[in-house]
C-alpha positions as CSV (number, residue, x, y, z in Angstrom):
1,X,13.3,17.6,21.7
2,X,12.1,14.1,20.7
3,X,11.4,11.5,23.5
4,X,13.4,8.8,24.2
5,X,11.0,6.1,23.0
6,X,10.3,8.0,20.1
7,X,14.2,8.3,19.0
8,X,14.4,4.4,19.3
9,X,11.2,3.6,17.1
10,X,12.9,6.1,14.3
11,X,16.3,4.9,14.2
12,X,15.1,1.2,14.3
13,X,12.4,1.8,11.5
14,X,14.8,4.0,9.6
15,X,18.0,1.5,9.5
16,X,15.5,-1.7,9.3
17,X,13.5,0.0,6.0
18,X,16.8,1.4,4.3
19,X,18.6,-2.0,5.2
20,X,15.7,-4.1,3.3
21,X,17.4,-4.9,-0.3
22,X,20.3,-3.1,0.7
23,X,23.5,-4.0,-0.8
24,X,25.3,-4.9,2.3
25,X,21.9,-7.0,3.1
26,X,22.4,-9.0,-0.2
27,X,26.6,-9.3,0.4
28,X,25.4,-10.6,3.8
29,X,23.1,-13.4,3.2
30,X,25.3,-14.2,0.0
31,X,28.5,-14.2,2.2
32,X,26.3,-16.5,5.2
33,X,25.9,-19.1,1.8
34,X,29.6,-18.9,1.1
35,X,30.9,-19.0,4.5
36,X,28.7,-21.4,6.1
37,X,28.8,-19.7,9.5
38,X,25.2,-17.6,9.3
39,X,25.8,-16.1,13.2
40,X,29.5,-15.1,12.2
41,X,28.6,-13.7,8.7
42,X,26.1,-11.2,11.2
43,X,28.2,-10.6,13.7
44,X,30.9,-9.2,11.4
45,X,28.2,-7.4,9.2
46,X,26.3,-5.7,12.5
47,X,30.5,-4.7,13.4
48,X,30.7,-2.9,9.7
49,X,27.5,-1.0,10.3
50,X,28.3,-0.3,13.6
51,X,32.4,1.2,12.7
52,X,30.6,2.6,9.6
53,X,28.3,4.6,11.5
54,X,30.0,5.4,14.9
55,X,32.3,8.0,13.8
56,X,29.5,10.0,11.4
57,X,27.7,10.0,14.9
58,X,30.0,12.3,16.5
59,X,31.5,13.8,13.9
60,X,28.9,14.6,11.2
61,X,31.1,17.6,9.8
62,X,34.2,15.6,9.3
63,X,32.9,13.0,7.7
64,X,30.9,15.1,5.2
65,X,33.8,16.7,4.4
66,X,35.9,13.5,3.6
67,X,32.5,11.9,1.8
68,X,32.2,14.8,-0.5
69,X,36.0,15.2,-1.4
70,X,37.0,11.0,-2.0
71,X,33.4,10.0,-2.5
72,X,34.3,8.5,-6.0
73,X,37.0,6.5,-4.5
74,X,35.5,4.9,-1.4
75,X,32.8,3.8,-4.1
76,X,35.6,2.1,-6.6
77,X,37.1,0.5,-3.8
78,X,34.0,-1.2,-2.5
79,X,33.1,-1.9,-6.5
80,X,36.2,-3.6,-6.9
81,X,35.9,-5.1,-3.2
82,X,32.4,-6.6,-4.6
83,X,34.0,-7.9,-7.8
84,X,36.9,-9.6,-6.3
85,X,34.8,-11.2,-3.3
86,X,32.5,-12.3,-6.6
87,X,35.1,-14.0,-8.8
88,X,36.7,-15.6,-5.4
89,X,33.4,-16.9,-4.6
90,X,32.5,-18.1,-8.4
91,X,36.3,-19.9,-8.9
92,X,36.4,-21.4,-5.0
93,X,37.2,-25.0,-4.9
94,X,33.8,-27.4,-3.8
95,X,36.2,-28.8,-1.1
96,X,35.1,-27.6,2.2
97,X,38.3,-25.0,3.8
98,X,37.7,-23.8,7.4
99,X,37.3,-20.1,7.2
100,X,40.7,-17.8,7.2
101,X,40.8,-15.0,9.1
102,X,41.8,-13.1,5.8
103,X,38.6,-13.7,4.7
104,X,36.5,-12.9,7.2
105,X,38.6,-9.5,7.6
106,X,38.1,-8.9,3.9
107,X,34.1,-9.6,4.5
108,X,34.4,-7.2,7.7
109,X,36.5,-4.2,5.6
110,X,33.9,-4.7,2.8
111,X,30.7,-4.0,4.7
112,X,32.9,-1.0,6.5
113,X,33.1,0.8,3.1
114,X,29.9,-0.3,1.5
115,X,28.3,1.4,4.6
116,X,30.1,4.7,3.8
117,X,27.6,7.0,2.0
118,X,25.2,4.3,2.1
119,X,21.3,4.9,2.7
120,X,21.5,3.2,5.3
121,X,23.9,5.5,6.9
122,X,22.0,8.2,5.8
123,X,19.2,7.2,7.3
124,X,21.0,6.8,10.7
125,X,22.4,9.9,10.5
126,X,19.5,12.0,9.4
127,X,17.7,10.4,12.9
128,X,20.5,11.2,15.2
129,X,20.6,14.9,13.7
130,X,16.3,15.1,13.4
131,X,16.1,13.9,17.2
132,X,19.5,14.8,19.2
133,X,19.7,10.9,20.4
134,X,23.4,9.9,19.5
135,X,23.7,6.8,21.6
136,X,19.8,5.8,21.1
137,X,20.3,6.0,16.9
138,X,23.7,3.9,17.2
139,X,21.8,1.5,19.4
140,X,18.1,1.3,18.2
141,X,20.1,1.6,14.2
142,X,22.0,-1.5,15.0
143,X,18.7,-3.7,16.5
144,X,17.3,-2.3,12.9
145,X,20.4,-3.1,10.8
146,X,20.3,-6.9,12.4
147,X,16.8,-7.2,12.1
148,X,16.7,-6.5,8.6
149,X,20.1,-8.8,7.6
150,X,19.3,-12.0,10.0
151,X,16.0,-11.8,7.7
152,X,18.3,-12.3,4.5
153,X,20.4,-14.8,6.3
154,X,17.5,-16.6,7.4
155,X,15.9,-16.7,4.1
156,X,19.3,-17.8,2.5
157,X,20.4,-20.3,4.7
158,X,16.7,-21.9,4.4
159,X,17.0,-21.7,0.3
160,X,21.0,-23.2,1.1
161,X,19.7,-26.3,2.5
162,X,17.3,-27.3,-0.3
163,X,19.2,-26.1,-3.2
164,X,22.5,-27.4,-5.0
165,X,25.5,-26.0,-3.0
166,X,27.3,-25.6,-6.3
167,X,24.5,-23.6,-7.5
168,X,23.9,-21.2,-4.3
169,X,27.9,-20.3,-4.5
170,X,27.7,-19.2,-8.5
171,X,24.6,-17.3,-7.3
172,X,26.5,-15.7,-4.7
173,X,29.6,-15.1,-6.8
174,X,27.6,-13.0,-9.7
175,X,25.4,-11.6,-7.2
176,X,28.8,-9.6,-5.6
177,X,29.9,-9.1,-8.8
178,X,27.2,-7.4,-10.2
179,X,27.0,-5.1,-7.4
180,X,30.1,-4.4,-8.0
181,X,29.7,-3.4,-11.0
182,X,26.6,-0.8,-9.5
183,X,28.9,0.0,-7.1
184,X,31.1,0.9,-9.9
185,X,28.5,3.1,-11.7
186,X,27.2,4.7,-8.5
187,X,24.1,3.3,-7.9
């Protein structure tokens, strides 16, 4: 059996590498530009990876079964997801709109899915099953999975203050909507 301090250095370095130009990672920082609201944009990512990832954990069998049979349409319904949260971003009014709910449940539903299948998922499961250390992987994955995004955020939110608002939210918009579109293709 692995040791303790061993199981957290995995699952941390596992999630943190397989988050780094992730999908979600990208949809993160480019939803922190569009939202304005860097610490929410994390919070609700870290929940998706987290609810994404919980019940693989404890029920690896399950979930491979449900993975392997619908598969090709958890991956068209994050495409689409991608797409939609794309164009909304791209066509948005300049005016500034305090964030709805909808939106941020949309963002939160989004990462959920996108997480399903992911490598990052992969990743945490493969060190829960290689060292036995459930609670440690969930734990030590979700330091690694926020590591990894407040990096993006960071980086975006830095770039969002000395470039063109306008600019940074048609970024954003093609940005989801071309991973979409890989989404879409299965990459």
């Amino acid at each position: 059996m692995v040791s303790e301090f061993s199981a957290y250095l995995k699952a941390l370095a596992a999630v943190f590498t397989s988050e780094l130009g992730d999908k979600t990672m990208i949809s993160t920082a480019t939803a922190a530009i569009a939202f304005k609201r860097a610490w929410l944009i994390l919070l609700i990512s870290v929940l998706g990876y987290v609810t994404a990832n919980i019940g693989p954990l404890f029920a690896l069998t399950i979930v491979k079964g449900i993975l392997q049979e619908h598969g090709t349409i958890v991956r068209i319904i994050v495409g689409l997801g991608f797409i939609v949260m794309g164009l909304v971003t791209v066509m948005k009014e300049e005016k500034e709109e305090p964030i709805r709910s909808t939106s941020l449940l949309s963002y939160y539903a989004l990462v959920t899915l996108a997480e399903f299948g992911d490598k990052t998922q992969l990743a945490t499961i493969g060190v829960a099953m290689n060292t036995g250390k459930i609670c440690s992987t969930l734990a030590f994955g979700t330091i690694g999975y926020l590591l990894a995004n407040s990096i993006s955020v960071s980086l975006a939110t830095l770039a969002g203050h000395r470039i063109n608002y306008r600019i940074l939210k048609m970024v954003a918009g093609i940005l989801f909507i071309l991973m979409g579109i890989l989404a879409l293709l299965g990459y």
